[in-house]
C-alpha positions in Angstrom: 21.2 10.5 -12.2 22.4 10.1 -16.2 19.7 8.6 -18.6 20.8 6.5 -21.6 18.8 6.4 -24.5 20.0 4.2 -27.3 22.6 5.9 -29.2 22.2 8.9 -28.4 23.9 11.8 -25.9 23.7 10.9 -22.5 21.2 12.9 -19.9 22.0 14.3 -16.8 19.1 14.8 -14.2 20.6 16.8 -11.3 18.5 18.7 -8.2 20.1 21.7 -9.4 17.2 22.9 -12.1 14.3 20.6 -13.7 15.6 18.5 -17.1 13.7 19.1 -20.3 13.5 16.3 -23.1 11.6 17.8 -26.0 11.2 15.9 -29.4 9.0 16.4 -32.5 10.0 12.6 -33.4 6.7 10.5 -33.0 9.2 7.9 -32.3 11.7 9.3 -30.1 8.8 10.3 -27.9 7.4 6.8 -28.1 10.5 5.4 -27.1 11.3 8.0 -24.0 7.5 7.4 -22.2 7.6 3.5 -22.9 10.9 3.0 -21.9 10.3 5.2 -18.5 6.7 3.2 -18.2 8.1 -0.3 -18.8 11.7 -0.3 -18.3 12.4 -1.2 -21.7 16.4 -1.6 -22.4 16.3 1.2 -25.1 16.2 3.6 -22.2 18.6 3.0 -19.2 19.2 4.7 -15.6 22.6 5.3 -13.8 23.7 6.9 -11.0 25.9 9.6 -10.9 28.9 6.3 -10.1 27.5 4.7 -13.0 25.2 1.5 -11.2 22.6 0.9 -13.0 18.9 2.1 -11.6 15.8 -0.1 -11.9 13.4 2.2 -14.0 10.6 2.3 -11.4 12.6 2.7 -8.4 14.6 5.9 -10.2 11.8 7.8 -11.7 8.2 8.3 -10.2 6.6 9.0 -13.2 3.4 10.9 -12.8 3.0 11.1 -16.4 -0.1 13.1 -17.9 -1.4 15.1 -15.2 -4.7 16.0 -17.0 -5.5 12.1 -16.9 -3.7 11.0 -13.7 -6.7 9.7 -10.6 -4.5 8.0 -8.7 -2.9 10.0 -6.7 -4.4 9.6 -3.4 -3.6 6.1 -4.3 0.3 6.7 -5.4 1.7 8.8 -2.0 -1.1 7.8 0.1 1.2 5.0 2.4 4.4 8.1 2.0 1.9 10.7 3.3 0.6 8.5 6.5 4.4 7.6 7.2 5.4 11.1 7.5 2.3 12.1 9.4 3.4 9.8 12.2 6.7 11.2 12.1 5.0 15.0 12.6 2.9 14.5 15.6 3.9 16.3 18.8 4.1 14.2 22.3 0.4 16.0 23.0 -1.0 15.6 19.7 -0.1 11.9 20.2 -1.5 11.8 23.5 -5.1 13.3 22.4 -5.7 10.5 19.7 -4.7 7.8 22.2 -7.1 9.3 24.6 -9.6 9.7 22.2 -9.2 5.9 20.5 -9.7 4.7 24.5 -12.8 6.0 24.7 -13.9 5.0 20.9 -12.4 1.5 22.1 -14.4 1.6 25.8 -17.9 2.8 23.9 -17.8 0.3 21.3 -17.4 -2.3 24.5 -20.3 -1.1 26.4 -22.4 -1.4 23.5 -21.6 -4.7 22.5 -22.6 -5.7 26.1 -26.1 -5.0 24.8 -26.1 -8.3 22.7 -26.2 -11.5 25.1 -23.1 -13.1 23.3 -19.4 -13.1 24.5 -18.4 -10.3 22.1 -15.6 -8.5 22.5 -13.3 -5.3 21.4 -9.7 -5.9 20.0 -7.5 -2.7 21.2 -5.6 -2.1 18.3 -3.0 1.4 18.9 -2.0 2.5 15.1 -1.3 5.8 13.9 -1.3 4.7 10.0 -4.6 2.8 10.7 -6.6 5.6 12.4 -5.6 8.4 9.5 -6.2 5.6 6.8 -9.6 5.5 8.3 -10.3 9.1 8.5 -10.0 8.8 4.8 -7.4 11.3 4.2 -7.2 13.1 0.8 -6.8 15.9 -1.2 -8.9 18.6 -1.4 -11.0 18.0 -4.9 -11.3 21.6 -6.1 -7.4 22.1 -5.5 -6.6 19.1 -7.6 -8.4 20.0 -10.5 -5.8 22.6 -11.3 -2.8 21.1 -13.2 -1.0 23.6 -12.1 -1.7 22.3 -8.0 -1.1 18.6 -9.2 2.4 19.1 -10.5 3.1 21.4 -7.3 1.5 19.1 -5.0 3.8 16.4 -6.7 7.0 17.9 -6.0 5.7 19.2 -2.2 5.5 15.5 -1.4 8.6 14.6 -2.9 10.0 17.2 -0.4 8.1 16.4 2.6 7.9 12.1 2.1 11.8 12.7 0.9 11.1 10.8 -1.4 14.2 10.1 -3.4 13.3 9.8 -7.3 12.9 11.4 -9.8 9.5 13.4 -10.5 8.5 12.5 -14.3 5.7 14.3 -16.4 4.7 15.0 -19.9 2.5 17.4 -21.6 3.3 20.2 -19.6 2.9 22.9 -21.8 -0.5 21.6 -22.8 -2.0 22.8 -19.3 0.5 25.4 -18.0 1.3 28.8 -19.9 4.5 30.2 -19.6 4.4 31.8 -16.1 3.2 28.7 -14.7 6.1 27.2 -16.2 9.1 29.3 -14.4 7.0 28.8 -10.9 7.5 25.4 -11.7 10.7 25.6 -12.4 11.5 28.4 -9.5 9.8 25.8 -7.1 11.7 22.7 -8.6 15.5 24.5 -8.0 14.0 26.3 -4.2 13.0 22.7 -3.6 16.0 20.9 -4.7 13.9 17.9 -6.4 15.1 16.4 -9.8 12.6 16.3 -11.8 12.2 15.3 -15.6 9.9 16.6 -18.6 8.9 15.0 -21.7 7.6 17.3 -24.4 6.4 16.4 -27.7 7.5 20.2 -30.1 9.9 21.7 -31.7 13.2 23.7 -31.1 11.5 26.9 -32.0 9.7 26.3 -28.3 13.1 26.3 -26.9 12.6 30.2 -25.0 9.4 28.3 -23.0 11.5 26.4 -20.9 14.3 28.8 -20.5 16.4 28.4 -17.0 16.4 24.2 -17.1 18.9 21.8 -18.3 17.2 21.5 -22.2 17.6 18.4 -24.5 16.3 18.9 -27.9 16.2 15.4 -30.1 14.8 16.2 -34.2 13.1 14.4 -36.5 16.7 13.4 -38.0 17.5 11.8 -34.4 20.5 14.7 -34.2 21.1 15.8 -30.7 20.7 19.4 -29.1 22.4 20.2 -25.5 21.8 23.9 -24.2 
C-alpha cells in the first residue's frame, strides 16, 4: 500500500518491516492522524496498482494505545468468526450436546408455569461465545506492550487485511520493546504503520523499519 500526503514523498507500507512516520511539525502530525481518522483528501491510500483505498477499509487504526477501551468491541465479531472456523468435529459436537440439554431444561421448567410457553432452539456458534462474554484477560491488557502485540496476533489470526496504525509508541515502550515489536511485525508478516511526534535525532530508536522523517521546514527524509 503507498500513502500520499499532500505534496510530499510518497509512502510505501509493505509486510516486509513496520513503516515509521515521525515529525516534529505540530502540523504535519495533525494532518497524518486526521487524515488517517477522517479520510480527509490531504492524505490518500493506494494500492500497490495504484486504486485508490477508502481510508477506513485500508488502515485499522488503533491509535493511542494508552487511551484505547474498545478493543473487545473493535475485533470482537473477527474473533467469534475465526473461533468457529477452529473448532474440531468433537469440540463441535460437545457444545451441541451441551446447548440440548440447556435447551431441554429450560423446557421442563417453563412447564412449571400454567401458560403455553415454549423454548426456541436456536443452534449458533457466534451466539453461544457472544454469550459467554468472551474477552481479554484485564491484567494482560493493561500492558501497552500486550495491546500492540495482541493487535498484530489478531491481524494474523482474523487475517485481517489492513493495515495496523498506532501513535505514541515510544511514550509506553523503551527501546527493547520496540525491536520485539518490530521482530514480531516482520516474523508475522503484518504491515503495520507508526506515527511519531520527535525529532531526527531519535532516528537510532526505530532502527530496522522503513523510516520517514518530515521537519519543521516540511523537507522530506527517506532512510
Amino acid at each position: 500500500m503507498r500513502i500520499s500526503y499532500a505534496a510530499h514523498q510518497e509512502i510505501d507500507v509493505s509486510n516486509a518491516k513496520p513503516t515509521v512516520i515521525t515529525t516534529n511539525s505540530p502540523t504535519v502530525y495533525h494532518d497524518l492522524i486526521y487524515g488517517i481518522q477522517t479520510g480527509s483528501d490531504i492524505l490518500k491510500c493506494y494500492s500497490d496498482d495504484y486504486e485508490t483505498l477508502e481510508m477506513d477499509h485500508a488502515i485499522d487504526w488503533v491509535g493511542d494505545v494508552g487511551i484505547q477501551k474498545d478493543l473487545d468491541d473493535r475485533y470482537n465479531l473477527a474473533l467469534l468468526k475465526r473461533l468457529v472456523t477452529v473448532l474440531t468435529d468433537d469440540q463441535r459436537r460437545s457444545i451441541t450436546d451441551m446447548n440440548n440439554q440447556l435447551y431441554t431444561l429450560i423446557q421442563q421448567c417453563l412447564f412449571m408455569i400454567d401458560l403455553p410457553l415454549e423454548v426456541t432452539y436456536d443452534w449458533d456458534l457466534k451466539k453461544l461465545f457472544k454469550y459467554c462474554k468472551i474477552h481479554f484477560n484485564s491484567e494482560w491488557m493493561k500492558s501497552p506492550y500486550a495491546i500492540m502485540e495482541s493487535v498484530i496476533k489478531i491481524h494474523l489470526e482474523c487475517e485481517i487485511k489492513s493495515v495496523v496504525g498506532l501513535t505514541n509508541v515510544a511514550h509506553y515502550l523503551n527501546r527493547q520493546q520496540i525491536q520485539d515489536l518490530f521482530s514480531l511485525i516482520k516474523v508475522t508478516g503484518i504491515p503495520t504503520l507508526l506515527i511519531e511526534f520527535t525529532d531526527m535525532n531519535q532516528k537510532k530508536f526505530y532502527e530496522n523499519s522503513d523510516f520517514y522523517y518530515i521537519d519543521e521546514d516540511f523537507v522530506d527524509w527517506h532512510a
